[in-house]
PDB file of N, CA, C and O in Angstrom:
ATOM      1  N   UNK A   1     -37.096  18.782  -3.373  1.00  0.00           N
ATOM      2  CA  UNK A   1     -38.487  18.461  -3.658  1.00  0.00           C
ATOM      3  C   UNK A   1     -38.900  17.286  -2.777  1.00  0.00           C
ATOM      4  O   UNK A   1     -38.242  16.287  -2.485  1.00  0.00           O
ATOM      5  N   UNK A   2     -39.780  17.532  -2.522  1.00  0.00           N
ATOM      6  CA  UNK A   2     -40.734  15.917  -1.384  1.00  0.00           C
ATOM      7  C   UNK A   2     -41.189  15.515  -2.329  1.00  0.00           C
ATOM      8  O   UNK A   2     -41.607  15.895  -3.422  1.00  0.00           O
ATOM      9  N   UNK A   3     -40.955  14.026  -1.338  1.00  0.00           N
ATOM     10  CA  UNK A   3     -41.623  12.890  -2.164  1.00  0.00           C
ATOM     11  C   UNK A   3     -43.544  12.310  -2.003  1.00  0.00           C
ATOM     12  O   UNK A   3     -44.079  11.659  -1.106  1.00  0.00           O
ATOM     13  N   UNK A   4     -43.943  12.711  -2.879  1.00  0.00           N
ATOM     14  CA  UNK A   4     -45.449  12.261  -2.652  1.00  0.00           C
ATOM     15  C   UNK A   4     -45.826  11.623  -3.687  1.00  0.00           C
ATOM     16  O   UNK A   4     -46.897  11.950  -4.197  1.00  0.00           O
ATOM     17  N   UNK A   5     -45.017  10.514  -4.283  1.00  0.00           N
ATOM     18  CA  UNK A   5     -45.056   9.717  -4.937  1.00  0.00           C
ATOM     19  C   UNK A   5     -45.117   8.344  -4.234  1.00  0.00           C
ATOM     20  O   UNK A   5     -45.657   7.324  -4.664  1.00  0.00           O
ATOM     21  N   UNK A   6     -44.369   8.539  -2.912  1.00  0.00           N
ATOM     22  CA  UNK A   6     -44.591   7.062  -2.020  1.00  0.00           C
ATOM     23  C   UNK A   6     -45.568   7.219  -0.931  1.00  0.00           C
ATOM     24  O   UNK A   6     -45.793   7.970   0.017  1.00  0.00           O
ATOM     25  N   UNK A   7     -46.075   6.100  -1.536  1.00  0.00           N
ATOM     26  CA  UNK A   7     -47.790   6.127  -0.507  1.00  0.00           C
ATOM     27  C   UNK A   7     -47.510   5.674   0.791  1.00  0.00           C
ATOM     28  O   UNK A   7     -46.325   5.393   0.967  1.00  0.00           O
ATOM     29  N   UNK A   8     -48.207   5.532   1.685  1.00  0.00           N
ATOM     30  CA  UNK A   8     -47.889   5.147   3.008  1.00  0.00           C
ATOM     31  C   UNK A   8     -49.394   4.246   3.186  1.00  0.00           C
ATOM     32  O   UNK A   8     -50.539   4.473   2.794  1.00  0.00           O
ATOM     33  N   UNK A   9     -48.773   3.120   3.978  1.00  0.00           N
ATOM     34  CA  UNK A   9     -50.492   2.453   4.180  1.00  0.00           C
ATOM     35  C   UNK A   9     -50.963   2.607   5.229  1.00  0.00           C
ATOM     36  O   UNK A   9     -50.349   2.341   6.262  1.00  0.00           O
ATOM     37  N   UNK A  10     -52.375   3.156   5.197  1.00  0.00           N
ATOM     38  CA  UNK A  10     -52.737   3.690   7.030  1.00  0.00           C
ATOM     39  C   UNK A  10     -53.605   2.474   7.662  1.00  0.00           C
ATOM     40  O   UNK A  10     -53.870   2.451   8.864  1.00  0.00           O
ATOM     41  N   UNK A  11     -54.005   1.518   6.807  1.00  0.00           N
ATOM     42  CA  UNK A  11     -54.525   0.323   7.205  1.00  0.00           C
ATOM     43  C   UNK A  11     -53.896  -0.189   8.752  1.00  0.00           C
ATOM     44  O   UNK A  11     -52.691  -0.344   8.951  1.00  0.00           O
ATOM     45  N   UNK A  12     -54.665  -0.351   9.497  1.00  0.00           N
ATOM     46  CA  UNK A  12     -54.861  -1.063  10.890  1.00  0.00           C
ATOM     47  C   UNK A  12     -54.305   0.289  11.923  1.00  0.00           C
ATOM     48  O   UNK A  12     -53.964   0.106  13.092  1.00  0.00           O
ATOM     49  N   UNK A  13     -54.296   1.407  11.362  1.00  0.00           N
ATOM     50  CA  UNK A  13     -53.897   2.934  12.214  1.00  0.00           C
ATOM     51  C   UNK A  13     -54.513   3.683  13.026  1.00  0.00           C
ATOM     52  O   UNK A  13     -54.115   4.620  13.718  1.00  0.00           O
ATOM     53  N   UNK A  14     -56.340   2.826  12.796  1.00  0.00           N
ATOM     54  CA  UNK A  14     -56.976   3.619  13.163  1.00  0.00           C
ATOM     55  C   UNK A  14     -57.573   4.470  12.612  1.00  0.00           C
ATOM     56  O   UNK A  14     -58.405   5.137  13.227  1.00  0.00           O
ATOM     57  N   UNK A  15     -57.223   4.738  10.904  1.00  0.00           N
ATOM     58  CA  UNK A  15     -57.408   5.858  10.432  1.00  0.00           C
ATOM     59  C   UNK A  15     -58.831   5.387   9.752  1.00  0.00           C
ATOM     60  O   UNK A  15     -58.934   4.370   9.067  1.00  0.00           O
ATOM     61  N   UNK A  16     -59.867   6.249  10.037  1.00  0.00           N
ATOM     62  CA  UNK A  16     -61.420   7.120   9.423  1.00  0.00           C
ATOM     63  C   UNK A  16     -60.912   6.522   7.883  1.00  0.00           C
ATOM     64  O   UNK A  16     -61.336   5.535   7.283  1.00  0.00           O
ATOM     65  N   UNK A  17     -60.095   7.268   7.575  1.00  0.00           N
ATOM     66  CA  UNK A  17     -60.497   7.026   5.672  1.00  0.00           C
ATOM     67  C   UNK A  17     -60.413   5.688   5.135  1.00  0.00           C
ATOM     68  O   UNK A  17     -60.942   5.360   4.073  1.00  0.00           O
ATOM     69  N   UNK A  18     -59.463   4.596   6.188  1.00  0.00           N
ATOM     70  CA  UNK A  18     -58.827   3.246   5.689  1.00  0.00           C
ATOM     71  C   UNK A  18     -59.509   2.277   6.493  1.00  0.00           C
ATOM     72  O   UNK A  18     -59.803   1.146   6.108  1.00  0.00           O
ATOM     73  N   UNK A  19     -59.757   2.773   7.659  1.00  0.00           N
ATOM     74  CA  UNK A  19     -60.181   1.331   8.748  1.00  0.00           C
ATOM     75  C   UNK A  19     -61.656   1.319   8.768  1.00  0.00           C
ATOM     76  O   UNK A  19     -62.122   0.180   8.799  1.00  0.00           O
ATOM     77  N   UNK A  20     -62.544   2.312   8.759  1.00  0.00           N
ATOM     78  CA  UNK A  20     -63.839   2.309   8.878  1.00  0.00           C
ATOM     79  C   UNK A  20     -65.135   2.817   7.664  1.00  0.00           C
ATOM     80  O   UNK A  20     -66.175   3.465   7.782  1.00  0.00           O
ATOM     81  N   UNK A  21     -64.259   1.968   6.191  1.00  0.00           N
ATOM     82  CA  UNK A  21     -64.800   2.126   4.987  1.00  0.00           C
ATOM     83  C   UNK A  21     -66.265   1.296   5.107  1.00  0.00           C
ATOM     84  O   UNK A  21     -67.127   1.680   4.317  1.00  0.00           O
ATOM     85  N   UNK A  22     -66.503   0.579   5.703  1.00  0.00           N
ATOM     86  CA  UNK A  22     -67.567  -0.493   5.651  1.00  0.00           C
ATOM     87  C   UNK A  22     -68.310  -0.327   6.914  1.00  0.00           C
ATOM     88  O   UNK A  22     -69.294  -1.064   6.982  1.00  0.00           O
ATOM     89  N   UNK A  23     -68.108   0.445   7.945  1.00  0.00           N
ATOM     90  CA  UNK A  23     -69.069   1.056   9.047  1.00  0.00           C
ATOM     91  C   UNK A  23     -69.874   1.759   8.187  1.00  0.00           C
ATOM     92  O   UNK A  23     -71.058   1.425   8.195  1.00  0.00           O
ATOM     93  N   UNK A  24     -69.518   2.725   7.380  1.00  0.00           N
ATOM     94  CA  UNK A  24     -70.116   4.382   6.800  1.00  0.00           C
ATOM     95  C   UNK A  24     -70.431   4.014   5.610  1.00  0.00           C
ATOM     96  O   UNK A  24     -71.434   4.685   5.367  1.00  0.00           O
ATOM     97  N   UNK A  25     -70.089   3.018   4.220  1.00  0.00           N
ATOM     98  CA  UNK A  25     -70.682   2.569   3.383  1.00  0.00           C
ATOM     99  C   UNK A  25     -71.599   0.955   3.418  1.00  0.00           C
ATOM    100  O   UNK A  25     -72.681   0.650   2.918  1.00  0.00           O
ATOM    101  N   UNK A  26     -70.707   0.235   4.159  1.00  0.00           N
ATOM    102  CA  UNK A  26     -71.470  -0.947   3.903  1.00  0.00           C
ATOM    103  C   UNK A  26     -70.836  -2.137   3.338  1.00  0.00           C
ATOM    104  O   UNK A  26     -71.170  -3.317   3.443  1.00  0.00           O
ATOM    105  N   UNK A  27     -69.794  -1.566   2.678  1.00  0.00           N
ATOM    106  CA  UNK A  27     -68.586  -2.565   2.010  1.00  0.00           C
ATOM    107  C   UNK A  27     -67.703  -2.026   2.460  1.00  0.00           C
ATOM    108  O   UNK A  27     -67.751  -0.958   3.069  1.00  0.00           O
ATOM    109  N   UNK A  28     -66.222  -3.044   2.106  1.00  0.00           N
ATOM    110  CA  UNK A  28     -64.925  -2.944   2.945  1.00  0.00           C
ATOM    111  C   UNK A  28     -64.146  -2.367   1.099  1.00  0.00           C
ATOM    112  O   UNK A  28     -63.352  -1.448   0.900  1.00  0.00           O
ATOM    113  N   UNK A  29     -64.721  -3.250   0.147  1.00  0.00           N
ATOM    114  CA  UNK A  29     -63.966  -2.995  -1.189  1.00  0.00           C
ATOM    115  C   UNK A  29     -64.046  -1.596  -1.933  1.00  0.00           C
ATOM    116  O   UNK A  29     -63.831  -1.618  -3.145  1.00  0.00           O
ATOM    117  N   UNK A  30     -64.391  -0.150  -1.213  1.00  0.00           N
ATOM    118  CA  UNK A  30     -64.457   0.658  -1.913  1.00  0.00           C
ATOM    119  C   UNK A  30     -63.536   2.022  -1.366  1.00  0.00           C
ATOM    120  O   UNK A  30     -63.279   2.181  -0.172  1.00  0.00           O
ATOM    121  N   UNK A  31     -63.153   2.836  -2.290  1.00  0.00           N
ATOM    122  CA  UNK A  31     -61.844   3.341  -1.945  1.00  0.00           C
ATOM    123  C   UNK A  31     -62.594   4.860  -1.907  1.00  0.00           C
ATOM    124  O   UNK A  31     -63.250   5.459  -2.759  1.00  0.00           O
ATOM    125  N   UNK A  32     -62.138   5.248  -0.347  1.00  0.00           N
ATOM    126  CA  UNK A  32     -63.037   6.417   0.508  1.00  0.00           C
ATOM    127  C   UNK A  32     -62.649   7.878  -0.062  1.00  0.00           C
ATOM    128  O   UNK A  32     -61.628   8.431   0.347  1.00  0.00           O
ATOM    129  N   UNK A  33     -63.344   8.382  -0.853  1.00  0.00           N
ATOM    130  CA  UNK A  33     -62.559   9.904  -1.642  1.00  0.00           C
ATOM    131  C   UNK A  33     -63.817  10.535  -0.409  1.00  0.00           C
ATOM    132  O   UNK A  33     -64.859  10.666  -1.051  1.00  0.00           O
ATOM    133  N   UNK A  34     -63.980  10.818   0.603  1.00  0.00           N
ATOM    134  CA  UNK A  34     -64.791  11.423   1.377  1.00  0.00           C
ATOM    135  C   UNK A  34     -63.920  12.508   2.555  1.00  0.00           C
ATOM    136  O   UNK A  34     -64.183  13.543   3.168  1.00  0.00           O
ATOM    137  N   UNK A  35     -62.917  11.692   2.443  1.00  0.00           N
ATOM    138  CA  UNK A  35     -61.988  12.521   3.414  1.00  0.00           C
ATOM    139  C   UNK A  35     -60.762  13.024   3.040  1.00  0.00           C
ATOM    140  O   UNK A  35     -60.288  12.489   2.038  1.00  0.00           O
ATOM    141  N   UNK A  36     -60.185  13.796   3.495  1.00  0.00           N
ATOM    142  CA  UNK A  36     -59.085  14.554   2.377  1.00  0.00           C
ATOM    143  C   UNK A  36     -58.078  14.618   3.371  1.00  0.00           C
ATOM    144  O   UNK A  36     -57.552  15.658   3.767  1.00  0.00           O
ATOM    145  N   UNK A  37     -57.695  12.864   3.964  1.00  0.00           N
ATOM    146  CA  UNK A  37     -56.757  12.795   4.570  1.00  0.00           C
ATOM    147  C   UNK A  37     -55.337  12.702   3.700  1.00  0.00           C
ATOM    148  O   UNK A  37     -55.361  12.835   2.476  1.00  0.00           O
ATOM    149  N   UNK A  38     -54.150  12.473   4.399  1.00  0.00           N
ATOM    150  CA  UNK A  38     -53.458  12.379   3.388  1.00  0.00           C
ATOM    151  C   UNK A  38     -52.498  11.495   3.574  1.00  0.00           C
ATOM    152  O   UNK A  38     -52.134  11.242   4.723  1.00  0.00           O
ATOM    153  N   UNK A  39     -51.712  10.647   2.083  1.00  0.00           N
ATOM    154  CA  UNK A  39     -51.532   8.950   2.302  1.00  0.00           C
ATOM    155  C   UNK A  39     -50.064   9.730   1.892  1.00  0.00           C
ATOM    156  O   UNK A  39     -49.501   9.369   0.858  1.00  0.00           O
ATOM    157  N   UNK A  40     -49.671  10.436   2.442  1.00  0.00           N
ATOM    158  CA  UNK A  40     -48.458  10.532   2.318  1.00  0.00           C
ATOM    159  C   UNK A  40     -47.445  10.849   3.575  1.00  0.00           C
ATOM    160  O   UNK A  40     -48.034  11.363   4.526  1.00  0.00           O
ATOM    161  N   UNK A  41     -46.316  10.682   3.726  1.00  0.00           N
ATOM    162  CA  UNK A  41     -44.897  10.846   4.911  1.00  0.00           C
ATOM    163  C   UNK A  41     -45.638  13.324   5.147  1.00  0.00           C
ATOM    164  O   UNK A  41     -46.086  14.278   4.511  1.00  0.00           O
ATOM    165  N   UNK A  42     -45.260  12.950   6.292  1.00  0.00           N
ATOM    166  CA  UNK A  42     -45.143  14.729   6.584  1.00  0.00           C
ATOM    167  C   UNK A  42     -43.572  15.184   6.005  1.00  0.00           C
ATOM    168  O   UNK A  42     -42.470  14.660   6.167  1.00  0.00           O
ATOM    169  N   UNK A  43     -44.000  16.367   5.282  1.00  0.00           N
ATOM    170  CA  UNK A  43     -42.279  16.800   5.004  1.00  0.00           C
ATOM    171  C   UNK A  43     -41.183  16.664   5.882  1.00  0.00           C
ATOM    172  O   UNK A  43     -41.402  16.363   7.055  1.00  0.00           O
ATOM    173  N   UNK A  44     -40.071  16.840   5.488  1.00  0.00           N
ATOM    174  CA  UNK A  44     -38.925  16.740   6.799  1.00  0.00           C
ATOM    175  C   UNK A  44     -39.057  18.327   7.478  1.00  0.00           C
ATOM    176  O   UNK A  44     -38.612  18.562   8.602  1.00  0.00           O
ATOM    177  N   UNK A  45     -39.624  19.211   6.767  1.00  0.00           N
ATOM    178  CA  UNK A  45     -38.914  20.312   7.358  1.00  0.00           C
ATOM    179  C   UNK A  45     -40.051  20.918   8.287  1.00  0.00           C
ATOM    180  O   UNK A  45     -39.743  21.713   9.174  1.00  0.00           O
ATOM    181  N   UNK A  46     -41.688  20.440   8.022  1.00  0.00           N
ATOM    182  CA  UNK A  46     -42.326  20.118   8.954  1.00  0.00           C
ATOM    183  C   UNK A  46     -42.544  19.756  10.133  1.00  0.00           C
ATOM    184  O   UNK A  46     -43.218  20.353  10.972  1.00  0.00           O
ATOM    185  N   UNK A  47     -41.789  18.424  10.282  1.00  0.00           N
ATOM    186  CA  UNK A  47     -41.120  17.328  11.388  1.00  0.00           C
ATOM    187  C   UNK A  47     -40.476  18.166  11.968  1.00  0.00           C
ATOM    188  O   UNK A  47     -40.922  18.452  13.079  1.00  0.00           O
ATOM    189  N   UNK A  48     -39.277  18.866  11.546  1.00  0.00           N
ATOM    190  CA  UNK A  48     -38.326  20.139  12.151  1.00  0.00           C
ATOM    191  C   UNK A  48     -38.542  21.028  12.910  1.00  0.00           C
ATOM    192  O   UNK A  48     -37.957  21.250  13.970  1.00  0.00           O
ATOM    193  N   UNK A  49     -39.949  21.987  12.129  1.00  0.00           N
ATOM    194  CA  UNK A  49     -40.403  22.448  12.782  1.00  0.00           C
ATOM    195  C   UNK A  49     -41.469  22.321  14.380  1.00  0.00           C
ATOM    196  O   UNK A  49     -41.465  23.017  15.395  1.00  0.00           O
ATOM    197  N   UNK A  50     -42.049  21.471  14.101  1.00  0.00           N
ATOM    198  CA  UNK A  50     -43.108  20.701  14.751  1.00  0.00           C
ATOM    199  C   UNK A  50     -41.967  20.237  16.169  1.00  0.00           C
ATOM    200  O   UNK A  50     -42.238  20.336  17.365  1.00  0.00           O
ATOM    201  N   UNK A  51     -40.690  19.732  15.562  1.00  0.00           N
ATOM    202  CA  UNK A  51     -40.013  19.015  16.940  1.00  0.00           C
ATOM    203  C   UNK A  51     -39.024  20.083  17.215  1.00  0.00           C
ATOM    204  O   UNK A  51     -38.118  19.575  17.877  1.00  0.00           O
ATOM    205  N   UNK A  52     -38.806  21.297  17.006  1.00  0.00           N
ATOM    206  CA  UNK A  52     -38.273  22.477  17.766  1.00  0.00           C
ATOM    207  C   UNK A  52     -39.821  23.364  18.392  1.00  0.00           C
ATOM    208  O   UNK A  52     -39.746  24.257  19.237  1.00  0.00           O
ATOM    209  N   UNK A  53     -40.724  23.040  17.971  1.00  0.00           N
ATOM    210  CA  UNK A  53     -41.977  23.840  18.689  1.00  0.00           C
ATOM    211  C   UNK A  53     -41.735  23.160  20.445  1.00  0.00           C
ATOM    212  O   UNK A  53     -41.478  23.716  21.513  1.00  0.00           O
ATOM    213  N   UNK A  54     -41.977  21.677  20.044  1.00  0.00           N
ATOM    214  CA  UNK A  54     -41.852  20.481  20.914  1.00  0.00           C
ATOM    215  C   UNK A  54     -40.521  20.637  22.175  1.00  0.00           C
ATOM    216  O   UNK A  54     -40.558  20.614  23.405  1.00  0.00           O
ATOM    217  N   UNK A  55     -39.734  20.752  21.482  1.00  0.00           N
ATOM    218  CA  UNK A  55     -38.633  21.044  22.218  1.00  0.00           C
ATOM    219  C   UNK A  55     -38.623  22.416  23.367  1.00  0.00           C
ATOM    220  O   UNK A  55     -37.999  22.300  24.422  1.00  0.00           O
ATOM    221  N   UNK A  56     -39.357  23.663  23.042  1.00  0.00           N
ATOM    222  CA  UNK A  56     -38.979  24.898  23.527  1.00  0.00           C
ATOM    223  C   UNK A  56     -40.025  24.538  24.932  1.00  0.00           C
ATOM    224  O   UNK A  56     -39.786  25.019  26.039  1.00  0.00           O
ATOM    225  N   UNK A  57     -41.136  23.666  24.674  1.00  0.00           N
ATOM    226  CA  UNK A  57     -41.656  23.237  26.145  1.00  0.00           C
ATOM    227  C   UNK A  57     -43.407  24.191  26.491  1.00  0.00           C
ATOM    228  O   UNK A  57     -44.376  23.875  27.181  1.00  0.00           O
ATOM    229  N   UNK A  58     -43.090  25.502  25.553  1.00  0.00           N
ATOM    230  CA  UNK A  58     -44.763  25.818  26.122  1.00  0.00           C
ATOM    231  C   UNK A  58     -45.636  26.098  25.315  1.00  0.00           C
ATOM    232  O   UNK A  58     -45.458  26.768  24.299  1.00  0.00           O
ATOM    233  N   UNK A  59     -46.486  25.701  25.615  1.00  0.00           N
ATOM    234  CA  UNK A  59     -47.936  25.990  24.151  1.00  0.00           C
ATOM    235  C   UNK A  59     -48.453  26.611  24.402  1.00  0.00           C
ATOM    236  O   UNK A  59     -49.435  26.358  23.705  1.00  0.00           O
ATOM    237  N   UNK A  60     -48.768  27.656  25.100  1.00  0.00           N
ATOM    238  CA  UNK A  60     -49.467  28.588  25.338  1.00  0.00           C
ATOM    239  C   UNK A  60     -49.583  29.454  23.876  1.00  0.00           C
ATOM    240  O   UNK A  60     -48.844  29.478  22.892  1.00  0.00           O
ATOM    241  N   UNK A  61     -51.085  30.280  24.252  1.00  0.00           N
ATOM    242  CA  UNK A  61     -51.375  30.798  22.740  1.00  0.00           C
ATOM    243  C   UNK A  61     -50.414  32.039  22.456  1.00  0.00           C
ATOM    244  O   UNK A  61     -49.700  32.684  23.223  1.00  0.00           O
ATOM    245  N   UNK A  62     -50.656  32.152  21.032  1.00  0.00           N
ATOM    246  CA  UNK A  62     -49.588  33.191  20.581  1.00  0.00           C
ATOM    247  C   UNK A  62     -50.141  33.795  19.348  1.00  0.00           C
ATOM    248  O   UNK A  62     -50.710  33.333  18.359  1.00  0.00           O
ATOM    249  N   UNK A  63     -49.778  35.017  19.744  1.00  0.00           N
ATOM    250  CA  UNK A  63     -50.519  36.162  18.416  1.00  0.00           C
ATOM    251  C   UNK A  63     -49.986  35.609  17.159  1.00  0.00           C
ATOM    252  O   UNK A  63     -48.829  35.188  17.143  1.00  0.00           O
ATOM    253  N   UNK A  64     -50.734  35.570  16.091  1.00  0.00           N
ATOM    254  CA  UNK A  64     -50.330  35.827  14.823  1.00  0.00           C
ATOM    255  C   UNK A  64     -49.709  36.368  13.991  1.00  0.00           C
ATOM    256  O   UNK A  64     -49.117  36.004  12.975  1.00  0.00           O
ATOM    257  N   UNK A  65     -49.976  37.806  14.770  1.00  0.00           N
ATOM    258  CA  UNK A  65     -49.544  39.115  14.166  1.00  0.00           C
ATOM    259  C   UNK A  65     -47.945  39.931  14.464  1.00  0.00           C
ATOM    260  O   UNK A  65     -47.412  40.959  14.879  1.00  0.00           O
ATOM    261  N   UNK A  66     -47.659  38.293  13.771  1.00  0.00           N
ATOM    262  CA  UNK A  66     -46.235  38.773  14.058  1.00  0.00           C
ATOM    263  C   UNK A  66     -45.425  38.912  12.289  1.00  0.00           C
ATOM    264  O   UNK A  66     -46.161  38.989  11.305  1.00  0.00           O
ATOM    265  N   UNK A  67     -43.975  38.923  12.150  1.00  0.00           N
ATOM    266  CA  UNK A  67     -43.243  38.925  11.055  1.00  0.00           C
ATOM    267  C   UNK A  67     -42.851  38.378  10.397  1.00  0.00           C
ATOM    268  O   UNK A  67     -42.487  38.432   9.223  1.00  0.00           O
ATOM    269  N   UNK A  68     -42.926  37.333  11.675  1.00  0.00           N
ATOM    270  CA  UNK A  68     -42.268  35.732  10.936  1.00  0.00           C
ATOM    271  C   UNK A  68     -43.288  34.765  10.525  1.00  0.00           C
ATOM    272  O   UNK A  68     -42.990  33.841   9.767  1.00  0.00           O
ATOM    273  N   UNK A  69     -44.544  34.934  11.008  1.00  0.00           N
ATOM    274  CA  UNK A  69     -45.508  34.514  10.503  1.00  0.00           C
ATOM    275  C   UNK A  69     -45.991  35.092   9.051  1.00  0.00           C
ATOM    276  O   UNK A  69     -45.917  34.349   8.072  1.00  0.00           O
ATOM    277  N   UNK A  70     -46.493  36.445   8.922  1.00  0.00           N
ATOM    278  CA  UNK A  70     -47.026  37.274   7.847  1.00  0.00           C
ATOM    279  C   UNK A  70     -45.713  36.860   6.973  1.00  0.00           C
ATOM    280  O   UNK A  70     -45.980  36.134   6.016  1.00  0.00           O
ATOM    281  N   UNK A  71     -44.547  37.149   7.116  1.00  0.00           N
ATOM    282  CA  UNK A  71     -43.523  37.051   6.221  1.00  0.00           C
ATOM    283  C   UNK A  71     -43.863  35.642   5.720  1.00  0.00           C
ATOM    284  O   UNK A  71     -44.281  35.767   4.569  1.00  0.00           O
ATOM    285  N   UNK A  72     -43.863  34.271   6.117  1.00  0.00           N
ATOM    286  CA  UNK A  72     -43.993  33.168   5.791  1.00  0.00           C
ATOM    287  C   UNK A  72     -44.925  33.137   4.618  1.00  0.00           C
ATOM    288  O   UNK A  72     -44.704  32.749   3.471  1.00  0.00           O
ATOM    289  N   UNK A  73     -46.476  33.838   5.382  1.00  0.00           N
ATOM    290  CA  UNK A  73     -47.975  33.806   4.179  1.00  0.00           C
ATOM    291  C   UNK A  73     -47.515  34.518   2.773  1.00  0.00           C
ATOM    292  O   UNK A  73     -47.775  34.242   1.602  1.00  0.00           O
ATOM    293  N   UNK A  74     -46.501  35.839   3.549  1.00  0.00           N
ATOM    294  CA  UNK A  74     -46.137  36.271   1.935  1.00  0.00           C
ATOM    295  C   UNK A  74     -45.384  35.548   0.883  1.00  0.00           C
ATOM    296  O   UNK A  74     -45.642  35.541  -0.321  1.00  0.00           O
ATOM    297  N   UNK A  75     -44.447  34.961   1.479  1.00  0.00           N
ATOM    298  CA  UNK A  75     -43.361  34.284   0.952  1.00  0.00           C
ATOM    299  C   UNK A  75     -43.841  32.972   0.179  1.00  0.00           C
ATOM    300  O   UNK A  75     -43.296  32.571  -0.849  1.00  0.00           O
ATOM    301  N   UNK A  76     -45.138  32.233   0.917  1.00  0.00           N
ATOM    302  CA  UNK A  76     -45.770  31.616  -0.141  1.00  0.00           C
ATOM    303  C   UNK A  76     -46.661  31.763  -0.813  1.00  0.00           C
ATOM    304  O   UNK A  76     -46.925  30.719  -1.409  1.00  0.00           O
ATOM    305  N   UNK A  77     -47.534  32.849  -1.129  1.00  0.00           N
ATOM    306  CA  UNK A  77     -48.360  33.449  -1.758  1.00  0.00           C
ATOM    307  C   UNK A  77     -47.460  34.489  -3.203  1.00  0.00           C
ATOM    308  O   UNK A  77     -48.037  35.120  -4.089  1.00  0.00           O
ATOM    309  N   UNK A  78     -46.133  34.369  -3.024  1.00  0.00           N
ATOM    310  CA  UNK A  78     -45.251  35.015  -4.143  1.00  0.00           C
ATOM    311  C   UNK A  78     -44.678  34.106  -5.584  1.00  0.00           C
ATOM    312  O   UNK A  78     -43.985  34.668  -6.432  1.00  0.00           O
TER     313      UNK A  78
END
């Protein structure tokens, strides 16, 4: 199970939801439910994936309509 019980602070990141509360409201003291970023670590197995995509070297586009994809949507939709 992941942990999304430990928050992460995005303060001074740059981040829209944390750094630029008082550009878009007007105050710095109010806590931004406008964006549905998220204050949590990326899963590990995410990271995994994401850094073997990284690793193979080309991004070029790629059909959808494959097995391992559809299999995935099924597999979490079950």
């Amino acid at each position: 199970m992941f942990d999304f019980a430990t928050p992460i602070d995005r303060h001074g990141t740059w981040c829209t939801q944390w750094d630029y509360v008082a550009d878009r409201f007007g105050a710095a003291d109010l806590l931004p439910f406008t964006i549905s970023d998220m204050d949590f670590a990326t899963a590990p197995c995410i990271l995994d994936a994401v850094s073997q995509r990284l690793a193979h070297g080309v991004f070029g586009y790629s059909r959808w309509q494959n097995e391992a994809f559809l299999g995935a949507i099924a597999h979490w939709y079950a």
